[in-house]
C-alpha atoms as a printed R data frame, in Angstrom:
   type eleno elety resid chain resno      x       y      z
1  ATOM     1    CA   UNK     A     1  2.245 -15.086 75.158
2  ATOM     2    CA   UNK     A     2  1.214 -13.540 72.034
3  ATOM     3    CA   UNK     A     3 -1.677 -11.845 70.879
4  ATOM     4    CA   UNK     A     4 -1.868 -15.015 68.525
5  ATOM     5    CA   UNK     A     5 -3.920 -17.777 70.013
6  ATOM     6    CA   UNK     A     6 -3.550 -21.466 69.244
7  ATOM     7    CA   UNK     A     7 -5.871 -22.163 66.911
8  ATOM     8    CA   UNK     A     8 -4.724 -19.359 64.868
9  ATOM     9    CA   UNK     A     9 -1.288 -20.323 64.778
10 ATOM    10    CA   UNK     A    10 -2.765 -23.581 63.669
11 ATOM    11    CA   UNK     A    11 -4.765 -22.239 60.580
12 ATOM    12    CA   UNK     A    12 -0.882 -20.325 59.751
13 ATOM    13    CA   UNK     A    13  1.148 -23.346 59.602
14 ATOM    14    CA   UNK     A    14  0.815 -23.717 55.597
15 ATOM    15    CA   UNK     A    15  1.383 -19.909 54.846
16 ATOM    16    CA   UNK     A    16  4.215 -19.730 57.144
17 ATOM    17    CA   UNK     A    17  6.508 -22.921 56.325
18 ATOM    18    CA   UNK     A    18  4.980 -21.803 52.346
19 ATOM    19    CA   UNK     A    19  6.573 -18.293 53.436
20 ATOM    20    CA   UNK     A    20  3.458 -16.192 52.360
21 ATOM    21    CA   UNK     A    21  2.380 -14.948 55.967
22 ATOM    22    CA   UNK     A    22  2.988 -10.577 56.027
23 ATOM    23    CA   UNK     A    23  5.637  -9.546 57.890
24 ATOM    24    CA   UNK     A    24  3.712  -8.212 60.885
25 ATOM    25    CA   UNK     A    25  1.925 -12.080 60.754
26 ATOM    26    CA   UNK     A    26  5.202 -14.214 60.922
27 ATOM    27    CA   UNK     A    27  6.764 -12.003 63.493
28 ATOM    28    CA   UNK     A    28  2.996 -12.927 65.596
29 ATOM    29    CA   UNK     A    29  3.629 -16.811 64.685
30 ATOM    30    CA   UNK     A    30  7.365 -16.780 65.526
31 ATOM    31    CA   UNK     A    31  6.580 -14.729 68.843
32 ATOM    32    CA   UNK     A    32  4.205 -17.567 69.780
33 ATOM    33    CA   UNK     A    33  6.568 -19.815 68.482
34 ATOM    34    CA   UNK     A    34  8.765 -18.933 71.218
35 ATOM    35    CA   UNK     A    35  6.250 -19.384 74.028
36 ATOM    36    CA   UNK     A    36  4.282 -22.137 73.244
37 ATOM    37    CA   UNK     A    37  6.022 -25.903 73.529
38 ATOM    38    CA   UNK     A    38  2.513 -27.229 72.208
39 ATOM    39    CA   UNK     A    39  3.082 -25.255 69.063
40 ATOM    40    CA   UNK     A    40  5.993 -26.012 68.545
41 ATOM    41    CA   UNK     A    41  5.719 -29.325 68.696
42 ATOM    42    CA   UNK     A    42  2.907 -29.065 66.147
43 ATOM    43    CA   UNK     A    43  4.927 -27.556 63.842
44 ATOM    44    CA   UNK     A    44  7.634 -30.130 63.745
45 ATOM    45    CA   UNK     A    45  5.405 -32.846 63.447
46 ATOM    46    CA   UNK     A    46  3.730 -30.719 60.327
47 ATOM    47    CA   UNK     A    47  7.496 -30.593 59.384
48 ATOM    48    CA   UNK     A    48  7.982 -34.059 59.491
49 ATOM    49    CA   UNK     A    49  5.209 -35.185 57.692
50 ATOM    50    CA   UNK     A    50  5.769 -33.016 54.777
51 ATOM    51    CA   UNK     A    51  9.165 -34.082 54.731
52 ATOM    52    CA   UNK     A    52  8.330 -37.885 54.638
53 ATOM    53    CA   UNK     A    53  5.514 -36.741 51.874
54 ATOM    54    CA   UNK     A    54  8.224 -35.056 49.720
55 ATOM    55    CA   UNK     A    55 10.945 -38.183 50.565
56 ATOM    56    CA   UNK     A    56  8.265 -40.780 49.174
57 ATOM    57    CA   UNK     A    57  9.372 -42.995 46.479
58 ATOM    58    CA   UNK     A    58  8.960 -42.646 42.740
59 ATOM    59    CA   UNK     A    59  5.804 -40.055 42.141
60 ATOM    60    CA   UNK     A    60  4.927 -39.968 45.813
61 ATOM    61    CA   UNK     A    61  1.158 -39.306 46.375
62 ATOM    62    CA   UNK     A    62 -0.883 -39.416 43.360
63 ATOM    63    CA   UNK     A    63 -2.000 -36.362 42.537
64 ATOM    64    CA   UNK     A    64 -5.708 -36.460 43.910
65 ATOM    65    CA   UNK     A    65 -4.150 -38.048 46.802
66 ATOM    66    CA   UNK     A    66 -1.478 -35.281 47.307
67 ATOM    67    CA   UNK     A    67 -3.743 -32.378 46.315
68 ATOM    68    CA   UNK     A    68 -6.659 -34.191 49.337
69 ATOM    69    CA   UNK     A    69 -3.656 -33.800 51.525
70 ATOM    70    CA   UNK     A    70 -2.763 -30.375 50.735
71 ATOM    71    CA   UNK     A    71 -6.388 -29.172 51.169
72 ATOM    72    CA   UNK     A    72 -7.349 -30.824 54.567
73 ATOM    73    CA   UNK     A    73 -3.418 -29.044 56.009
74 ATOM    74    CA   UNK     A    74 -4.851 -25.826 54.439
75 ATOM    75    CA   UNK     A    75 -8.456 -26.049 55.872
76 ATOM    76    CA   UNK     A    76 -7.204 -27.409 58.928
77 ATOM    77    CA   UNK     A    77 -9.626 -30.628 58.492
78 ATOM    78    CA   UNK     A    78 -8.524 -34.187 58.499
């Protein structure tokens, strides 16, 4: 595996599907990517959900809803 552990990979999830991770970074998250079926897993449900987020009716979240949301994926909280 990696020098990337999981929890780190976790805490990249945002920058990476947001595409701001370095180079050096996404080639670590990718590389773990590859090894890790727990990962990857995480990632597609973090897929997912965004997706269903984005496919939401009308205005979707409201904003303080959305931008709650968007804070707890970045800090890695619930």
């Amino acid at each position: 595996m990696s020098d990337l552990e999981c929890r780190e990979f976790v805490e990249r999830v945002t920058a990476f599907l947001d595409g701001t991770l370095s180079a050096e970074a996404e080639q670590d998250f990718v590389d773990h990517l590859a090894l890790c079926d727990g990962c990857e897993r995480y990632l597609d449900q973090i897929r997912q959900t965004s997706q269903a987020l984005h496919d939401l009716p009308g205005e979707g979240l409201p904003g303080d809803a959305r931008s709650a949301l968007l804070n707890a994926f970045r800090s890695g909280r619930s």
